[in-house]
mmCIF file as Biopython writes it, N, C-alpha, C and O atoms, coordinates in Angstrom:
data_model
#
loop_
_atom_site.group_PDB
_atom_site.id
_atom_site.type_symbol
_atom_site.label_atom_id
_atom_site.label_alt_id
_atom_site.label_comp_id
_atom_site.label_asym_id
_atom_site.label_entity_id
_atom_site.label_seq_id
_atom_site.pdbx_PDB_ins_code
_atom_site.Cartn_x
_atom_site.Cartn_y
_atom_site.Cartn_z
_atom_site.occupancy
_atom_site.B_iso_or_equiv
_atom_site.auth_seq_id
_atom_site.auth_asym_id
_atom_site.pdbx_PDB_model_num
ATOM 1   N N  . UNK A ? 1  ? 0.846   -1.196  0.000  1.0 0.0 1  A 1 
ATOM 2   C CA . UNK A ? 1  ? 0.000   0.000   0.000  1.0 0.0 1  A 1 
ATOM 3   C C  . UNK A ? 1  ? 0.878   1.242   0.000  1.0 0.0 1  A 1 
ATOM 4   O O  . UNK A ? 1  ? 1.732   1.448   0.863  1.0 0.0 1  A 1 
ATOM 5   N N  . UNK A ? 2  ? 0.586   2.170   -1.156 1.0 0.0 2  A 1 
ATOM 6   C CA . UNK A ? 2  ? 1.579   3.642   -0.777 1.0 0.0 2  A 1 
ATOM 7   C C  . UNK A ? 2  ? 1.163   4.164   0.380  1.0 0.0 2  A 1 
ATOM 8   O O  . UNK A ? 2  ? 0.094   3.805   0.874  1.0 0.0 2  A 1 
ATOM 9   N N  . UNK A ? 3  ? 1.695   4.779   0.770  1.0 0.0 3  A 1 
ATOM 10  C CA . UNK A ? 3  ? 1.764   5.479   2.362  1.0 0.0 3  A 1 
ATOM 11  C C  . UNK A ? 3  ? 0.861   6.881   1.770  1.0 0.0 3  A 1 
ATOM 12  O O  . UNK A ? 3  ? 0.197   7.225   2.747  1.0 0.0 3  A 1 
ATOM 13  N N  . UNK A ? 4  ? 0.614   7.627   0.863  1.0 0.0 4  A 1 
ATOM 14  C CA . UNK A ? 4  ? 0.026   8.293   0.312  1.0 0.0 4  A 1 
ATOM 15  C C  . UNK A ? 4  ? -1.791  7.892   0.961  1.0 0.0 4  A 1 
ATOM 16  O O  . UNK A ? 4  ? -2.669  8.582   1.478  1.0 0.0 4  A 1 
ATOM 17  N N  . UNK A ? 5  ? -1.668  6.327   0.551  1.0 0.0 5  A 1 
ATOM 18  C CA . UNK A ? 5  ? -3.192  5.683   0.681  1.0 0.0 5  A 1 
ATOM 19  C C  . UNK A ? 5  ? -3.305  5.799   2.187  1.0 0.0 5  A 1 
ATOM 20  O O  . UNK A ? 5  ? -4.291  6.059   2.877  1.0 0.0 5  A 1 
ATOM 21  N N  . UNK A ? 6  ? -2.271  5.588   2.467  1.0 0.0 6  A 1 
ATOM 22  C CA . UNK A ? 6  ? -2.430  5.499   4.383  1.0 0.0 6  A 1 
ATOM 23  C C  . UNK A ? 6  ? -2.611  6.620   4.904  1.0 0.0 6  A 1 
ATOM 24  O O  . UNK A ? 6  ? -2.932  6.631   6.092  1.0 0.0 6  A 1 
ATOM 25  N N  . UNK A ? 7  ? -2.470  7.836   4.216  1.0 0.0 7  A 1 
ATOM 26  C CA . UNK A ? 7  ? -2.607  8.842   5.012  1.0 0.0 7  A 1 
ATOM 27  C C  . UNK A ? 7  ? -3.293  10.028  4.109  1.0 0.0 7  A 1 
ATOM 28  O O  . UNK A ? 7  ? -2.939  11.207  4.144  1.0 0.0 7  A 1 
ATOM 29  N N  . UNK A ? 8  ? -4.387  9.466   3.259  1.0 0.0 8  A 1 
ATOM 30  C CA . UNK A ? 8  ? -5.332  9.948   2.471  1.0 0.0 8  A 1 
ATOM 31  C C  . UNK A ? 8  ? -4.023  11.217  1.402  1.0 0.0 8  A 1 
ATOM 32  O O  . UNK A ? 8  ? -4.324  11.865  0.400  1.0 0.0 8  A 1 
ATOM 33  N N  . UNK A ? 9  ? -3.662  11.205  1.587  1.0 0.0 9  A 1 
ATOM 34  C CA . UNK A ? 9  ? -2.573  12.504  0.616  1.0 0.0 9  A 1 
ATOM 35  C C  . UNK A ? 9  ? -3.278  12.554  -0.170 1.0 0.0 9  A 1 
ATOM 36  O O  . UNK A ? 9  ? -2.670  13.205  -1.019 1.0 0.0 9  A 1 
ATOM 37  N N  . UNK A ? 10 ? -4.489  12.256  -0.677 1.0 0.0 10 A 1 
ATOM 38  C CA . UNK A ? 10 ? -5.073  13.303  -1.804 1.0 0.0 10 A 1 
ATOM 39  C C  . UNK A ? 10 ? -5.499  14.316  -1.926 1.0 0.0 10 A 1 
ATOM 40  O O  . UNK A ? 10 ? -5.751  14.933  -2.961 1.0 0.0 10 A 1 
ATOM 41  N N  . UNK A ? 11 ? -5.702  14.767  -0.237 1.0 0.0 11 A 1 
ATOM 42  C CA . UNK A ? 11 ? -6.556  15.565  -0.342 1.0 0.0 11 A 1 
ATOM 43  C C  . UNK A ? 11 ? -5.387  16.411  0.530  1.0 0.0 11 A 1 
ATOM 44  O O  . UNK A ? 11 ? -5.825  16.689  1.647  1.0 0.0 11 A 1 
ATOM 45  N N  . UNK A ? 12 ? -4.205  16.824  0.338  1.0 0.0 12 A 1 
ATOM 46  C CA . UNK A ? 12 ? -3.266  17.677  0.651  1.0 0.0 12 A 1 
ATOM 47  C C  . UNK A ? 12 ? -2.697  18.300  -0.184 1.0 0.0 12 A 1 
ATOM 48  O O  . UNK A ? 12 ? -2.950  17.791  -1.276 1.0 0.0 12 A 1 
ATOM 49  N N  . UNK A ? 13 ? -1.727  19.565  -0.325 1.0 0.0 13 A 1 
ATOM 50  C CA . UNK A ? 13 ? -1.108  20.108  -2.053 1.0 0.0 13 A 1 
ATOM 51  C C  . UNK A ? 13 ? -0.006  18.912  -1.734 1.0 0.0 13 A 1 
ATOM 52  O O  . UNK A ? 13 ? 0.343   18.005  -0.978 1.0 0.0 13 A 1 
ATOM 53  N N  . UNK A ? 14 ? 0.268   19.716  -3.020 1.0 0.0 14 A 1 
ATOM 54  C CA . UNK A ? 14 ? 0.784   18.083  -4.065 1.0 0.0 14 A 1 
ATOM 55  C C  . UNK A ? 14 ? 2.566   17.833  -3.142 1.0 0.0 14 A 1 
ATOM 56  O O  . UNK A ? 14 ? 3.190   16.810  -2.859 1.0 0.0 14 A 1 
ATOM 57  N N  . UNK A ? 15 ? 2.860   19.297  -2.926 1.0 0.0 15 A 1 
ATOM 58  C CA . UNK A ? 15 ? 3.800   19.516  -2.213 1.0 0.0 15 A 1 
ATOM 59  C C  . UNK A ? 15 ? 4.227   18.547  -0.778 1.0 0.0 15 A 1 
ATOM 60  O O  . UNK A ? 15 ? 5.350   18.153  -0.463 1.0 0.0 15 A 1 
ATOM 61  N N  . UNK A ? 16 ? 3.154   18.370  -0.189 1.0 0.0 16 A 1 
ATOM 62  C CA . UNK A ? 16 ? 3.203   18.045  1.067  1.0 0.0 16 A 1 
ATOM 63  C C  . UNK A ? 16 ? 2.889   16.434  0.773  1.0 0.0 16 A 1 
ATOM 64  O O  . UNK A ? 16 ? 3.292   15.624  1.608  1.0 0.0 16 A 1 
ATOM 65  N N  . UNK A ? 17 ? 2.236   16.004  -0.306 1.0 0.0 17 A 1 
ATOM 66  C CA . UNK A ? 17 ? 1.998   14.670  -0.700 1.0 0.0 17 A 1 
ATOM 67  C C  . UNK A ? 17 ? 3.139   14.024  -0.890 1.0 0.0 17 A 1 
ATOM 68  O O  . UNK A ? 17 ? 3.369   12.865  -0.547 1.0 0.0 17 A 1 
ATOM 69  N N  . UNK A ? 18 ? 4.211   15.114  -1.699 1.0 0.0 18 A 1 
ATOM 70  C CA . UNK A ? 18 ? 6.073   14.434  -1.516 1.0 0.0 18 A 1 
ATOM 71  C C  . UNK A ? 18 ? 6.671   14.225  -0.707 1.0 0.0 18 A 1 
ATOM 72  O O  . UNK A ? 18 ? 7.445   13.275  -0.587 1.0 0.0 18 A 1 
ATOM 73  N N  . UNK A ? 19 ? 6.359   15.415  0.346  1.0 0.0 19 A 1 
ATOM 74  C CA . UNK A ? 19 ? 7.171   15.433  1.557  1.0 0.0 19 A 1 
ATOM 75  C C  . UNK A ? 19 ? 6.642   14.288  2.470  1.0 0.0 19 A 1 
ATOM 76  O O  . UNK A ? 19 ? 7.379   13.738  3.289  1.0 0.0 19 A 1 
ATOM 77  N N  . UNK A ? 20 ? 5.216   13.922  2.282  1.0 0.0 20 A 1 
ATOM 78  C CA . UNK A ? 20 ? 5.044   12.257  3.446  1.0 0.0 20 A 1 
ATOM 79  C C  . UNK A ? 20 ? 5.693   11.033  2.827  1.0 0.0 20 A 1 
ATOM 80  O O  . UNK A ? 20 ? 6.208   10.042  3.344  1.0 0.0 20 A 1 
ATOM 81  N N  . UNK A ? 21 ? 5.494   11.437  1.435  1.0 0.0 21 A 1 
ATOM 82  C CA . UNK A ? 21 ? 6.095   9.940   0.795  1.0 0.0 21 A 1 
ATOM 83  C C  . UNK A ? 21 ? 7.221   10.075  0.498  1.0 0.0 21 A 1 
ATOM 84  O O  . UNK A ? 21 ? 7.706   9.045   0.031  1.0 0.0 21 A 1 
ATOM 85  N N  . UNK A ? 22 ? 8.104   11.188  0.577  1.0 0.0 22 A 1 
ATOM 86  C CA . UNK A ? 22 ? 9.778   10.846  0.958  1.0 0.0 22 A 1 
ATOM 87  C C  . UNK A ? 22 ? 10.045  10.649  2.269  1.0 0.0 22 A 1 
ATOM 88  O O  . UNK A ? 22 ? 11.002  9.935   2.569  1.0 0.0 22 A 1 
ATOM 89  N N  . UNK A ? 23 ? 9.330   11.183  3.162  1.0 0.0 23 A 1 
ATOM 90  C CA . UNK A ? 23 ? 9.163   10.916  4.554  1.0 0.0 23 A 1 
ATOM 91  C C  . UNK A ? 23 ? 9.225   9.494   4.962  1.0 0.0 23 A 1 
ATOM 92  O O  . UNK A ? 23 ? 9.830   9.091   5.955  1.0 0.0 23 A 1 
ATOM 93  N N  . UNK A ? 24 ? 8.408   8.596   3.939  1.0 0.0 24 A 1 
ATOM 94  C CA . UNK A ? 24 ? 8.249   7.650   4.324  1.0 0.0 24 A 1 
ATOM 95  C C  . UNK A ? 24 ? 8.849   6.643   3.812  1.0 0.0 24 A 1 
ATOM 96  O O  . UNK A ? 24 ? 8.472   5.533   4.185  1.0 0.0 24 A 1 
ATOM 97  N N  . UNK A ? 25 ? 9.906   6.735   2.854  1.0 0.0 25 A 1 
ATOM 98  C CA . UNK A ? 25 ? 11.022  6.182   1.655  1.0 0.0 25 A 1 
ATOM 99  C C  . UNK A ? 25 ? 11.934  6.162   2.911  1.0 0.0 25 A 1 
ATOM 100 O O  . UNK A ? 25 ? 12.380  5.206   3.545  1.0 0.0 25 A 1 
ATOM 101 N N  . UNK A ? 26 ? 12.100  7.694   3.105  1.0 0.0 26 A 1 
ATOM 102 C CA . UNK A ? 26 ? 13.927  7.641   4.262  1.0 0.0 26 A 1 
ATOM 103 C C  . UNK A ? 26 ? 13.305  7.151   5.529  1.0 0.0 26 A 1 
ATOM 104 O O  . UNK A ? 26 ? 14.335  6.824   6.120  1.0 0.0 26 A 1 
ATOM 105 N N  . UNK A ? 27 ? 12.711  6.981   6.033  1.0 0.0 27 A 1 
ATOM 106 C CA . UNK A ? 27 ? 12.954  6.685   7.343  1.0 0.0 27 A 1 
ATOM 107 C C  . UNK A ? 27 ? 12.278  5.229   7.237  1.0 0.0 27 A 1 
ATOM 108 O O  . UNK A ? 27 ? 12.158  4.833   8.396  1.0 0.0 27 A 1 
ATOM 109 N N  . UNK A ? 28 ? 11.699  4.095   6.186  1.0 0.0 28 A 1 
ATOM 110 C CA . UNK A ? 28 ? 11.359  3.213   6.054  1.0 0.0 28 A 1 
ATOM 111 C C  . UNK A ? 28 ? 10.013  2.805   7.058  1.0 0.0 28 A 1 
ATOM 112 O O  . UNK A ? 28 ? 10.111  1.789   7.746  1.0 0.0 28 A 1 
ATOM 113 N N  . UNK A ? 29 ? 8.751   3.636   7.116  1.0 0.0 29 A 1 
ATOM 114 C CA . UNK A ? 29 ? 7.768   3.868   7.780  1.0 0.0 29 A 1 
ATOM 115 C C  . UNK A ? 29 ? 8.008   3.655   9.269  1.0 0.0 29 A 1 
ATOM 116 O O  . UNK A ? 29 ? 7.523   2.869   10.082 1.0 0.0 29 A 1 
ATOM 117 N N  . UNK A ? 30 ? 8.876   4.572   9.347  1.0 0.0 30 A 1 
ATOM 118 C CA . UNK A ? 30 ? 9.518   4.733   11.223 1.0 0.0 30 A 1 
ATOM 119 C C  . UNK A ? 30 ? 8.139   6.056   11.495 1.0 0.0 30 A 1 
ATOM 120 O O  . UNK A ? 30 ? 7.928   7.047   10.795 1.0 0.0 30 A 1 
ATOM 121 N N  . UNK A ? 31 ? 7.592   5.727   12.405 1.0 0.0 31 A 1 
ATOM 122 C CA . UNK A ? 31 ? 6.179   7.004   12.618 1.0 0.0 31 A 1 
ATOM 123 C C  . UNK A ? 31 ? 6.531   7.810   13.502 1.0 0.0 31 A 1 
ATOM 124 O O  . UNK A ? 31 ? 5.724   8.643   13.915 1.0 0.0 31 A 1 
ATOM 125 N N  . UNK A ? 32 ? 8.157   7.724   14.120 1.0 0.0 32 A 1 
ATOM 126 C CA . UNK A ? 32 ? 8.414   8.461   14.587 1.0 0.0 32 A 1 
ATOM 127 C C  . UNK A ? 32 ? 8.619   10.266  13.289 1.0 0.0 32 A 1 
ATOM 128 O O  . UNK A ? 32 ? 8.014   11.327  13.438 1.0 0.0 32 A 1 
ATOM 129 N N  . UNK A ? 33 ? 9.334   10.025  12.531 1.0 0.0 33 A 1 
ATOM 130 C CA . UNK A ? 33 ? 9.970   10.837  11.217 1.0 0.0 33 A 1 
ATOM 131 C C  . UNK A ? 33 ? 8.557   10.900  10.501 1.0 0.0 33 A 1 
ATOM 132 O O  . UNK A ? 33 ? 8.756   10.687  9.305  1.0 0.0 33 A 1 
ATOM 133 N N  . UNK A ? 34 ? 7.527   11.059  10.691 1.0 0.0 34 A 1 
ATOM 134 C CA . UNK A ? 34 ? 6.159   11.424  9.947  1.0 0.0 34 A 1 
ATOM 135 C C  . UNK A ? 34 ? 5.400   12.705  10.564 1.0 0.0 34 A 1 
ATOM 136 O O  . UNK A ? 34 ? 5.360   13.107  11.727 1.0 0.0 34 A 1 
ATOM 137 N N  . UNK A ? 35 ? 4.943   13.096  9.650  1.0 0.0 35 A 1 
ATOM 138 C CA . UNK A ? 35 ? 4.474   14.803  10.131 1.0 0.0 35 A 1 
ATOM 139 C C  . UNK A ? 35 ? 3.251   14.481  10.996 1.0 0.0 35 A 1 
ATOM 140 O O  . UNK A ? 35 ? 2.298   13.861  10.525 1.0 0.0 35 A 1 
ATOM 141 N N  . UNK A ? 36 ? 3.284   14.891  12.220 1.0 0.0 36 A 1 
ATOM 142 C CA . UNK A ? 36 ? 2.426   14.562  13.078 1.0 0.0 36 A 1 
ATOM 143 C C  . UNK A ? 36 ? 0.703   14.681  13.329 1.0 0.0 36 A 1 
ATOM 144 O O  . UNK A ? 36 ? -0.040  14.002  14.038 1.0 0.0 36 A 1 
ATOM 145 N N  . UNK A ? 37 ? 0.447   15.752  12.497 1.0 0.0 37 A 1 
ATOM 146 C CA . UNK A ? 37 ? -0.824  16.296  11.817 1.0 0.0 37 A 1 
ATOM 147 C C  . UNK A ? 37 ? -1.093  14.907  11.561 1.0 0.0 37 A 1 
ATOM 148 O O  . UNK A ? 37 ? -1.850  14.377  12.374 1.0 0.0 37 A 1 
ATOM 149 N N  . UNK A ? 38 ? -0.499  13.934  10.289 1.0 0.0 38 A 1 
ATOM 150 C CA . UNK A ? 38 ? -1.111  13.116  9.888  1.0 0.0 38 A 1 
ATOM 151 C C  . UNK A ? 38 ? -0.917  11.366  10.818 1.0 0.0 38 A 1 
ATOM 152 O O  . UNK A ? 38 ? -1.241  10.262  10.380 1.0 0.0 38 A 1 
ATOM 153 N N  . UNK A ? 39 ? -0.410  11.640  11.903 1.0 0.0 39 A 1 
ATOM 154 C CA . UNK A ? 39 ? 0.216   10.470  12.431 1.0 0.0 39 A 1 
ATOM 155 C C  . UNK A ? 39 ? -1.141  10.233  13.534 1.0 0.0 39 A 1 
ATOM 156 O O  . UNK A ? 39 ? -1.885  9.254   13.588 1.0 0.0 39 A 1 
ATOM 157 N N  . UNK A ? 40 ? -1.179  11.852  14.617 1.0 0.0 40 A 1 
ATOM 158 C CA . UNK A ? 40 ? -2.028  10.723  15.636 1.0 0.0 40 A 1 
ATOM 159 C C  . UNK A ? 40 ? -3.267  10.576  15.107 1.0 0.0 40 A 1 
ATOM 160 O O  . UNK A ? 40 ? -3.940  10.051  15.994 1.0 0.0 40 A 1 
ATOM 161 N N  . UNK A ? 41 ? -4.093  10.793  13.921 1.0 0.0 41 A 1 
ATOM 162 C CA . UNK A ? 41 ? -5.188  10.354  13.477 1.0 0.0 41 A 1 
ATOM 163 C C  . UNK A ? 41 ? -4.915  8.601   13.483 1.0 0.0 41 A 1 
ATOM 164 O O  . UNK A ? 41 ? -5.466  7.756   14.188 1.0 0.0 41 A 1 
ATOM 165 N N  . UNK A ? 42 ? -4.221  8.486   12.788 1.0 0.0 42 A 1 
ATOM 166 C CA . UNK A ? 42 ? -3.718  7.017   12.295 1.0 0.0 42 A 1 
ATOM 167 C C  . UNK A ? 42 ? -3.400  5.810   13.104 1.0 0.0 42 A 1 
ATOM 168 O O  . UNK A ? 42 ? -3.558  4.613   12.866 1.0 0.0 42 A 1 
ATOM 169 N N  . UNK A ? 43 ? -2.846  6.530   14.253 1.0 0.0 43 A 1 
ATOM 170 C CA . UNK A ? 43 ? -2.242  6.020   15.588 1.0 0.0 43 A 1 
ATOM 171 C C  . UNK A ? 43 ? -3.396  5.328   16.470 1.0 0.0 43 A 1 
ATOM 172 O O  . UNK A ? 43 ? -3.527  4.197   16.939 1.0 0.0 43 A 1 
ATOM 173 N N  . UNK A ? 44 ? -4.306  6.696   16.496 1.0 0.0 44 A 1 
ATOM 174 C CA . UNK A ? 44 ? -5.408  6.439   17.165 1.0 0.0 44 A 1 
ATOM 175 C C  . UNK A ? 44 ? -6.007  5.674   16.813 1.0 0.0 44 A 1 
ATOM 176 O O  . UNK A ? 44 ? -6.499  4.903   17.637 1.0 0.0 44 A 1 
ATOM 177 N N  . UNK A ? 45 ? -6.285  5.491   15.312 1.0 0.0 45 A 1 
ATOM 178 C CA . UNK A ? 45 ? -7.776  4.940   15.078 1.0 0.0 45 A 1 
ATOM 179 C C  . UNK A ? 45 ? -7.375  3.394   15.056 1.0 0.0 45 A 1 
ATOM 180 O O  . UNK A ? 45 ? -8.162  2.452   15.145 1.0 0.0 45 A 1 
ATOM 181 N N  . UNK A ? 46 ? -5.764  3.318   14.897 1.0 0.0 46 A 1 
ATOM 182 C CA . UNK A ? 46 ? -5.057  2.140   14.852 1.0 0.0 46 A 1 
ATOM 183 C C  . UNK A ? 46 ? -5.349  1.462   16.417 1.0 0.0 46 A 1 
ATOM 184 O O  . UNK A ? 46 ? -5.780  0.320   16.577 1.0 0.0 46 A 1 
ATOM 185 N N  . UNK A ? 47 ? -5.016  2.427   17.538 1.0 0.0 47 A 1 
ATOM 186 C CA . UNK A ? 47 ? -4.819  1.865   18.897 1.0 0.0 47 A 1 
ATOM 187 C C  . UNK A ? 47 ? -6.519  1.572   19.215 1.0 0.0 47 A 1 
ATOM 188 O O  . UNK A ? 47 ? -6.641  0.613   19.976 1.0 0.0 47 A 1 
ATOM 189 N N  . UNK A ? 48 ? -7.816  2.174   18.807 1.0 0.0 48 A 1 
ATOM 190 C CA . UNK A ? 48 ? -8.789  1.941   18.929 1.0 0.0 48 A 1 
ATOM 191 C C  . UNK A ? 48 ? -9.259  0.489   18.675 1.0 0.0 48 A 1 
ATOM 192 O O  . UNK A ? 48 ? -9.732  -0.189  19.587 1.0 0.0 48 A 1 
ATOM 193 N N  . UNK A ? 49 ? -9.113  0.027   17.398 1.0 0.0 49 A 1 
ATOM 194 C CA . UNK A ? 49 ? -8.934  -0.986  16.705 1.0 0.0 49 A 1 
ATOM 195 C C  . UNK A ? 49 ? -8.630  -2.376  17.587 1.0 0.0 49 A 1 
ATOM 196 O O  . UNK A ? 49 ? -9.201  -3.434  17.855 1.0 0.0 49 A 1 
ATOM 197 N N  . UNK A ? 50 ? -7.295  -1.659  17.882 1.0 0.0 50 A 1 
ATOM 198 C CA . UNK A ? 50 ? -6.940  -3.178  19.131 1.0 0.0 50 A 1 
ATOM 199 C C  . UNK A ? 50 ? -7.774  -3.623  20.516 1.0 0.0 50 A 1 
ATOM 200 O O  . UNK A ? 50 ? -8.044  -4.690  21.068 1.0 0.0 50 A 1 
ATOM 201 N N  . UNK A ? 51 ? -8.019  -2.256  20.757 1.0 0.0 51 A 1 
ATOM 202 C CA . UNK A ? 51 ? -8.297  -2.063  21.948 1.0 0.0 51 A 1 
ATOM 203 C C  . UNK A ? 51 ? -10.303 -2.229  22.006 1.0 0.0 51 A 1 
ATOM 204 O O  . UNK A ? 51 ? -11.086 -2.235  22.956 1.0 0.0 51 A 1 
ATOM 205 N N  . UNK A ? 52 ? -10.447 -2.307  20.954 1.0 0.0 52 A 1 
ATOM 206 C CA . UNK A ? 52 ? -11.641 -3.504  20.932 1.0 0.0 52 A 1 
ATOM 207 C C  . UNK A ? 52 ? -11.473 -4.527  20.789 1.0 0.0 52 A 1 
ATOM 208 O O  . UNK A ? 52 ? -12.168 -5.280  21.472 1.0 0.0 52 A 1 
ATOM 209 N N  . UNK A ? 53 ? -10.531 -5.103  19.891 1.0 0.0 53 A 1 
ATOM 210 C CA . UNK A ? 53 ? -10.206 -6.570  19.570 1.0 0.0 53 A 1 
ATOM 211 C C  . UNK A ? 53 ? -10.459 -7.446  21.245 1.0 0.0 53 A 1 
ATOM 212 O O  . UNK A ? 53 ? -11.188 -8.386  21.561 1.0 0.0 53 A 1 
ATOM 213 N N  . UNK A ? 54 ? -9.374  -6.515  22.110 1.0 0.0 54 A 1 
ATOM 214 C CA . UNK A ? 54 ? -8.998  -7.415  23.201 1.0 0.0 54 A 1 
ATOM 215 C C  . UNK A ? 54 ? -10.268 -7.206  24.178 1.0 0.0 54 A 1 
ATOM 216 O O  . UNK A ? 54 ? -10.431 -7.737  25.277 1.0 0.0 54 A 1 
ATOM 217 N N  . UNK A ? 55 ? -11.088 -6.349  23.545 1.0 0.0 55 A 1 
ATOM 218 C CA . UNK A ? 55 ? -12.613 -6.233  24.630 1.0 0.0 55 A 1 
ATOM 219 C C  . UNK A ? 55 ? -12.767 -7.358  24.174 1.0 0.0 55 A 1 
ATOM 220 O O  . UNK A ? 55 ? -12.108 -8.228  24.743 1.0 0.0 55 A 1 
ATOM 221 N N  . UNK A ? 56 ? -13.437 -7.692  23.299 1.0 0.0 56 A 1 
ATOM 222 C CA . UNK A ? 56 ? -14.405 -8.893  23.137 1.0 0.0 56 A 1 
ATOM 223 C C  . UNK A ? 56 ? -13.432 -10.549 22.986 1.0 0.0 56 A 1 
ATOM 224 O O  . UNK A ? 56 ? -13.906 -11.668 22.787 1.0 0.0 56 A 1 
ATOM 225 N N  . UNK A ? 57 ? -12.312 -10.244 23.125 1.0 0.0 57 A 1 
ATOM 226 C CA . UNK A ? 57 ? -11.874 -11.533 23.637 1.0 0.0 57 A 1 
ATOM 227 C C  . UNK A ? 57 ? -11.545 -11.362 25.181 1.0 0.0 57 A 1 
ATOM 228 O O  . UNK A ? 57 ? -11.151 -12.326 25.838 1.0 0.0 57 A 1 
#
């Protein structure tokens, strides 16, 4: 999946669509080195995710 898809970049200028996806080339999707605007959305909805899983088991 491009990291573009992961972090909707379509709907950012085109500019800033380079800067996540070189962002995410050099640092080899380390989420530390990702622009943070687009991280704790992702983080969250990621840590949400689990954190139902382990409710219902």
């Amino acid at each position: 999946m491009a990291p573009k898809d992961k972090l909707e970049g379509d709907a950012l200028p085109i500019s800033q669509q380079a800067y996540i996806y070189r962002t995410y080339l050099e640092a080899d999707n380390t989420v530390a080195l990702t622009p943070k605007s687009t991280d704790n959305g992702f983080i969250f909805s990621l840590l949400m995710v689990v954190l139902k899983f382990q409710g219902i088991i």
